[in-house]
C-alpha positions in Angstrom: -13.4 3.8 22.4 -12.3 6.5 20.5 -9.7 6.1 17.8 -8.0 8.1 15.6 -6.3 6.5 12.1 -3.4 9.2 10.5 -2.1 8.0 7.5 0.3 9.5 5.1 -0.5 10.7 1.8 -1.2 8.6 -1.1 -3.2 5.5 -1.4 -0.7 3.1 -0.8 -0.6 3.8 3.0 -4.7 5.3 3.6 -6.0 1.7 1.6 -4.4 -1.0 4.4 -6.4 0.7 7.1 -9.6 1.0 5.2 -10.5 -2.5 6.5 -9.1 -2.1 9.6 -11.0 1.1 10.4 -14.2 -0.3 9.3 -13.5 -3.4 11.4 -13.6 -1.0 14.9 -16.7 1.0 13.2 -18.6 -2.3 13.1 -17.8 -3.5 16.4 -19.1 0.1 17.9 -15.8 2.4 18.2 -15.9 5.8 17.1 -13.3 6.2 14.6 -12.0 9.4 12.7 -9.3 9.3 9.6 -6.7 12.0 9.6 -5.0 12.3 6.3 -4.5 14.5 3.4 -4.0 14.4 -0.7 -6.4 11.4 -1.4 -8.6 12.7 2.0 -11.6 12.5 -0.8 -11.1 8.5 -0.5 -12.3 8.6 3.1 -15.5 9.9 2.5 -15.4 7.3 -0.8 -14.9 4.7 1.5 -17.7 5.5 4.2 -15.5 6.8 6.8 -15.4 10.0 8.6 -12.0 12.0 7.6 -10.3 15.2 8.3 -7.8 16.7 6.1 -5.3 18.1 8.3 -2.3 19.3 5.7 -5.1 21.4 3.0 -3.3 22.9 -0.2 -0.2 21.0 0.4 1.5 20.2 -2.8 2.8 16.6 -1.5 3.8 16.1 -5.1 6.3 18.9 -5.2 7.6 18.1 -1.7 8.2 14.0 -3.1 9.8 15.4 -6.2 11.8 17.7 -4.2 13.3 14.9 -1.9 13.7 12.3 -5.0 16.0 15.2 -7.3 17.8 15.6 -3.5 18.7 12.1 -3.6 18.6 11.1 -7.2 20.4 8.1 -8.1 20.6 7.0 -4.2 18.8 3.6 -3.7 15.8 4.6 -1.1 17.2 2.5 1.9 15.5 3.3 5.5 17.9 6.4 6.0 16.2 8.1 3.0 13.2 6.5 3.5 13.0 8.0 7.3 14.0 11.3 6.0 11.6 11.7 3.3 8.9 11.0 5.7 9.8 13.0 8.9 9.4 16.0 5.6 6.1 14.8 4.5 4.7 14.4 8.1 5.8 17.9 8.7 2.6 19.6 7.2 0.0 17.1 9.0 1.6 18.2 13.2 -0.2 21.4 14.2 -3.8 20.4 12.8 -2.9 16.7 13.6 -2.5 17.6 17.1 -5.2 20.0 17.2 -7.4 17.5 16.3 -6.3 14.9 18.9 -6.3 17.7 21.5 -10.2 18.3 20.4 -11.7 15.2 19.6 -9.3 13.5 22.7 -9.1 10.0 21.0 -8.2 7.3 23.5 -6.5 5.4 20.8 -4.4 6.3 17.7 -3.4 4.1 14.4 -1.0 5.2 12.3 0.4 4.1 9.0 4.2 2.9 10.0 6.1 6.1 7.9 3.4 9.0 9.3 5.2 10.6 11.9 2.2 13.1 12.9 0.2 10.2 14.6 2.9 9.1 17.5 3.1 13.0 17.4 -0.3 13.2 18.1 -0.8 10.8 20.4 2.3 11.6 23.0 1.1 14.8 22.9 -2.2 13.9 24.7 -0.7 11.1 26.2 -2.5 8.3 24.8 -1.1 4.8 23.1 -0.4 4.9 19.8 -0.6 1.6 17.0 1.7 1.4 14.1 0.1 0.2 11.2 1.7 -2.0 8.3 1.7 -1.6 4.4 4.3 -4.0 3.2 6.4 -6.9 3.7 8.8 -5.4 6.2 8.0 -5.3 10.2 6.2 -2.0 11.1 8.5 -1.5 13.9 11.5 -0.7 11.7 11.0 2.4 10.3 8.7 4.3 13.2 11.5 5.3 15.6 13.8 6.9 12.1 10.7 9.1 11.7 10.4 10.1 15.2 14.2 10.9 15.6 14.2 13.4 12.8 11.3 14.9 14.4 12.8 15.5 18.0 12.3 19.6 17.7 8.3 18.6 16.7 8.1 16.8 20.1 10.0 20.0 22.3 7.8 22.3 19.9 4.6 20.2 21.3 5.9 19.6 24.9 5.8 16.2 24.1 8.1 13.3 24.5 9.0 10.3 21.7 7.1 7.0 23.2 7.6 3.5 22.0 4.4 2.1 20.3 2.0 0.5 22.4 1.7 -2.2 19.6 2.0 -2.9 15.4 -0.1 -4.4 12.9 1.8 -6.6 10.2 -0.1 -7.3 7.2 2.9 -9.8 5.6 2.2 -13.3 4.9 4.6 -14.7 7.6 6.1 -16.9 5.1 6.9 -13.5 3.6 8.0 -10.9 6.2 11.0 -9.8 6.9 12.4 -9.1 10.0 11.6 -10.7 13.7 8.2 -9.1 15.0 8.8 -6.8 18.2 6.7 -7.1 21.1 2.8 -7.1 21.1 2.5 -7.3 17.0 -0.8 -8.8 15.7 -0.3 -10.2 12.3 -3.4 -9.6 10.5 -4.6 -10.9 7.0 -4.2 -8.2 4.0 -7.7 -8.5 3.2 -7.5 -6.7 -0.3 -9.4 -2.9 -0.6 -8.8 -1.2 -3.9 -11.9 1.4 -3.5 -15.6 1.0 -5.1 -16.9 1.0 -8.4 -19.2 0.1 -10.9 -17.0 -3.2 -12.5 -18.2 -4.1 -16.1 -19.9 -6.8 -17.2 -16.6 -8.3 -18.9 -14.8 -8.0 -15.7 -17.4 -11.2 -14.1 -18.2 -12.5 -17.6 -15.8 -16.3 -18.2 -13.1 -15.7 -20.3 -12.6 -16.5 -23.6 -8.8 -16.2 -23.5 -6.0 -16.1 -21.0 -5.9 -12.6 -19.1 -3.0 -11.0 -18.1 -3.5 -7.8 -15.5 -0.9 -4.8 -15.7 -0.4 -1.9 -13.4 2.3 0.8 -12.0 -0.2 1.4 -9.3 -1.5 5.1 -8.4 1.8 7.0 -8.3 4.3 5.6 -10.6 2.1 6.3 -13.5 1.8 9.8 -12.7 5.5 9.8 -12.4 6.9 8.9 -15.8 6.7 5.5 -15.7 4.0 4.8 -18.7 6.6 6.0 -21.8 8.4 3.0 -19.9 6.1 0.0 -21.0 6.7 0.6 -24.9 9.1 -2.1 -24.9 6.6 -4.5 -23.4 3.5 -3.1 -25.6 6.1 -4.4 -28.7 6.3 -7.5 -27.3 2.8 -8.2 -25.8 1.4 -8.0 -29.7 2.2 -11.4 -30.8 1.3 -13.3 -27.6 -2.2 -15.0 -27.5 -3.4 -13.4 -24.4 -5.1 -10.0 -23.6 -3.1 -7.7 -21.7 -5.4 -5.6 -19.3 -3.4 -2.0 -19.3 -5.2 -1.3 -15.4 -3.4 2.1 -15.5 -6.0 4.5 -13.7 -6.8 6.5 -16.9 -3.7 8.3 -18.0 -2.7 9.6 -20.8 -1.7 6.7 -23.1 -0.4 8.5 -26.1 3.0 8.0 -25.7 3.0 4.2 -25.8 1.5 4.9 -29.9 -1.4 2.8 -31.3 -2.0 0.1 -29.2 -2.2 -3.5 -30.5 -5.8 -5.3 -30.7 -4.7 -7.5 -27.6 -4.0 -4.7 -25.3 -7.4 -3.4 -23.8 -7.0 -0.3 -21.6 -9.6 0.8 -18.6 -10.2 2.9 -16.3 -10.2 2.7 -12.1 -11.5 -0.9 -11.5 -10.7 -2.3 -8.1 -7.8 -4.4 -8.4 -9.1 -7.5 -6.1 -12.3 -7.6 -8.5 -10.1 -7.7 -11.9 -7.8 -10.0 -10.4 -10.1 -12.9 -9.2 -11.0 -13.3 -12.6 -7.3 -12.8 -14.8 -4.4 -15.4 -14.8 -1.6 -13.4 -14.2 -0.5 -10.0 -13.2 2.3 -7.8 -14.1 3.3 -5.1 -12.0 5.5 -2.8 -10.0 5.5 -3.7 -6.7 3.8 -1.2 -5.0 3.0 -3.1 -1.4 -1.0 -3.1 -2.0 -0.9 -4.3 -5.6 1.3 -7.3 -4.7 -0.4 -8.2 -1.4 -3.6 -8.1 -4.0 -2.1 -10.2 -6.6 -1.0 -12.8 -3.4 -4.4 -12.4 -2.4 -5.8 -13.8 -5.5 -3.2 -16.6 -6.0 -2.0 -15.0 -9.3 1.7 -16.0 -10.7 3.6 -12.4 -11.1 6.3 -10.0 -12.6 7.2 -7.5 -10.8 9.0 -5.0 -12.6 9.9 -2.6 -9.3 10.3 1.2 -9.6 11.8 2.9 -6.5 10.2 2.8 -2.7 9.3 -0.1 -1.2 9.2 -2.0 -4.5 12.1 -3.7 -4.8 12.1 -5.0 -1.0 8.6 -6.5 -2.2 9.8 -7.9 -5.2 12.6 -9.3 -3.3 9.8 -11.0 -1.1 8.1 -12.0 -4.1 10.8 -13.6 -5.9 12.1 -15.5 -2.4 8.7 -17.4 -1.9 8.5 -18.2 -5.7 5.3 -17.0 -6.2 6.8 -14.8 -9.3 10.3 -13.2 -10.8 11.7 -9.8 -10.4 12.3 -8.1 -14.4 13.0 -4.9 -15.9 10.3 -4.1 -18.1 12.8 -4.0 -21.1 13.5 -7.7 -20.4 9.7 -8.4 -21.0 9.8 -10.5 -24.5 7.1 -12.5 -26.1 8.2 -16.0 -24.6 8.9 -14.3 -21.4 4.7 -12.9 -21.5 3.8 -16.2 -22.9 5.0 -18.7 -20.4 4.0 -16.4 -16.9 0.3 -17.2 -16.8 1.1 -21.2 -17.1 4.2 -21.4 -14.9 3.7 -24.4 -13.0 6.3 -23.3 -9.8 4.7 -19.7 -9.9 1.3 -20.8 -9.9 1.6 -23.4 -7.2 3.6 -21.0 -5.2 1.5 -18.2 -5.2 -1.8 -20.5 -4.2 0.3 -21.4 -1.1 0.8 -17.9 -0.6 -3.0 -17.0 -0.7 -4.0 -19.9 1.5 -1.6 -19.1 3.8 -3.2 -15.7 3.8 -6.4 -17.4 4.3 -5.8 -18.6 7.6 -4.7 -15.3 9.4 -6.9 -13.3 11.4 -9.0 -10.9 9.7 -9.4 -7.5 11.1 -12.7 -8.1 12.2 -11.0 -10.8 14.7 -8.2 -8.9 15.7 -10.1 -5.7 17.0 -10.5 -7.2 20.5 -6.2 -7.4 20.7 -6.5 -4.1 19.1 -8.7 -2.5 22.0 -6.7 -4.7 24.6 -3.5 -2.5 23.2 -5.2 0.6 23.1 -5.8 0.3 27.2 -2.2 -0.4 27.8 -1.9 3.4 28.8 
């Protein structure tokens, strides 16, 4: 079978797939990723990709539709309306390339509104993939509906998914699953690299992991940990900043505790820290899950706070602003007792779902519905 992924751009919604496409590749399936902005990941990860919105500035176009609604809370309204913009660019070469390569299957990530698109327009059953905590099914038909002249433009018609992929723990999701869902394991992909030796090596002290993931960095949110850098300094732990590489300078001379890197993969850093602070993005808390880790979130905008929200429900950590971050707050998260015991149950729950290699026969099944 032939399948084509499309997933929106940025790494939070082209990562969950990774696995999932790799899991079709190795059981024989042609498969092709449609994306754009981080399409250089694709090839990083193996796969064969297309970048089907070149010289888009999807920054701009974000930063555009956050000043439209600043100070709005991102609910599904804002969320669907944000994506039907960013899907925009991806249609015509999306569709081309459907009407080329004539897929017989197509995955996409739950807010990419190019891949249904795609796929009605050639008349072929379409997947939604999950990213998060909430049901895949409830933000698809929002991105469709703002789309409806797309559809007329293409001759095509708005189709139900044939089925959806939920990566949520099930003690976790929110939402009752619609019909033909196939809850699959978040098996953790963060990219490749070359991990240092300390990254392996037995600790010496208590490590504590921190990360605003690969957007909210970029996006301001760094001059925002200076309150937690203060307070970090006189706890007995080093504090991994895992901040992609930016520019530090504004959080001043860094105490000796705090060690900044570079791009590691999360999963690998995390299997060997005792904690993790972080923002909520969906992949950095399904990897923190993953590894069993007792958590902060300290959510941003997006998704984030939903995530938290799941977070902080199952116990497995507590939802803070980064300003309420004190030494005795930093000191007592890598020893919680609830947190810790929580978040195990979370990641052996996680243990005993279907991988994607397992679920690729349902996935087929779905794909001949049509």
């Amino acid at each position: 079978m032939r399948v084509l992924f499309v997933t929106s751009p940025g790494i939070g919604h082209l990562f969950p797939a990774v696995n999932t496409a790799w899991a079709l590749r190795v059981a024989g399936h042609d498969v092709v990723v449609a994306t754009s902005g981080h399409h250089e990941l694709v090839a990083k990860a193996g796969l064969f990709g297309v970048d089907v919105a070149p010289g888009v500035d999807f920054a701009a176009i974000f930063g555009g539709l956050l000043a439209r609604h600043e100070g709005v809370v991102p609910g599904p309204a804002v969320a669907g309306e944000m994506f039907a913009e960013v899907s925009r660019p991806f249609l015509d070469r999306t569709v081309s390339l459907a009407r080329t390569w004539r897929p017989d299957l197509v995955i996409t990530s739950m807010l990419q509104g190019a891949g249904p698109l795609a796929a009605a327009a050639i008349g072929v059953p379409v997947i939604v993939h999950g990213i998060n905590f909430g049901h895949p099914a409830y933000m698809a038909n929002m991105v469709a509906e703002r789309l409806a002249a797309d559809y007329a433009r293409f001759g095509a018609t708005a189709r139900q998914p044939a089925g959806f992929i939920d990566l949520a723990p099930p003690s976790m999701a929110f939402g009752e699953p619609a019909e033909h869902t196939i809850s699959m394991r978040a098996v953790p992909y963060n990219a490749g690299a070359v991990v240092p030796d300390w990254v392996l090596e037995p600790r010496k002290r208590t490590r504590v992991v921190v990360t605003l993931g690969s957007v909210w960095g970029q996006l301001g949110g760094i001059a925002a940990l200076k309150p937690f850098v203060a307070a970090a300094q006189g706890v007995d732990a080093e504090f991994v900043l895992a901040l992609g590489g930016l520019d530090l300078s504004d959080l001043g001379e860094l105490p000796p505790n705090l060690r900044p890197v570079d791009w590691i993969p999360l999963g690998a850093l995390l299997a060997n820290s005792d904690a993790v602070i972080h923002h909520g993005g969906a992949g950095t808390t399904l990897t923190a899950l993953d590894a069993g880790l007792p958590q902060y979130v300290i959510p941003q905008g997006a998704d984030q706070f939903m995530n938290a929200d799941a977070v902080a429900h199952r116990g497995a950590g507590a939802v803070h602003r980064v300003d309420e971050l004190d030494a005795e707050k930093l000191a007592a998260l890598p020893g919680d007792p609830d947190l810790i015991r929580n978040a195990r149950e979370v990641a052996a729950e996680m243990r005993t779902q279907r991988t994607p290699a397992d679920v690729v026969p349902e996935i087929i099944a779905l794909g001949e519905l049509i």
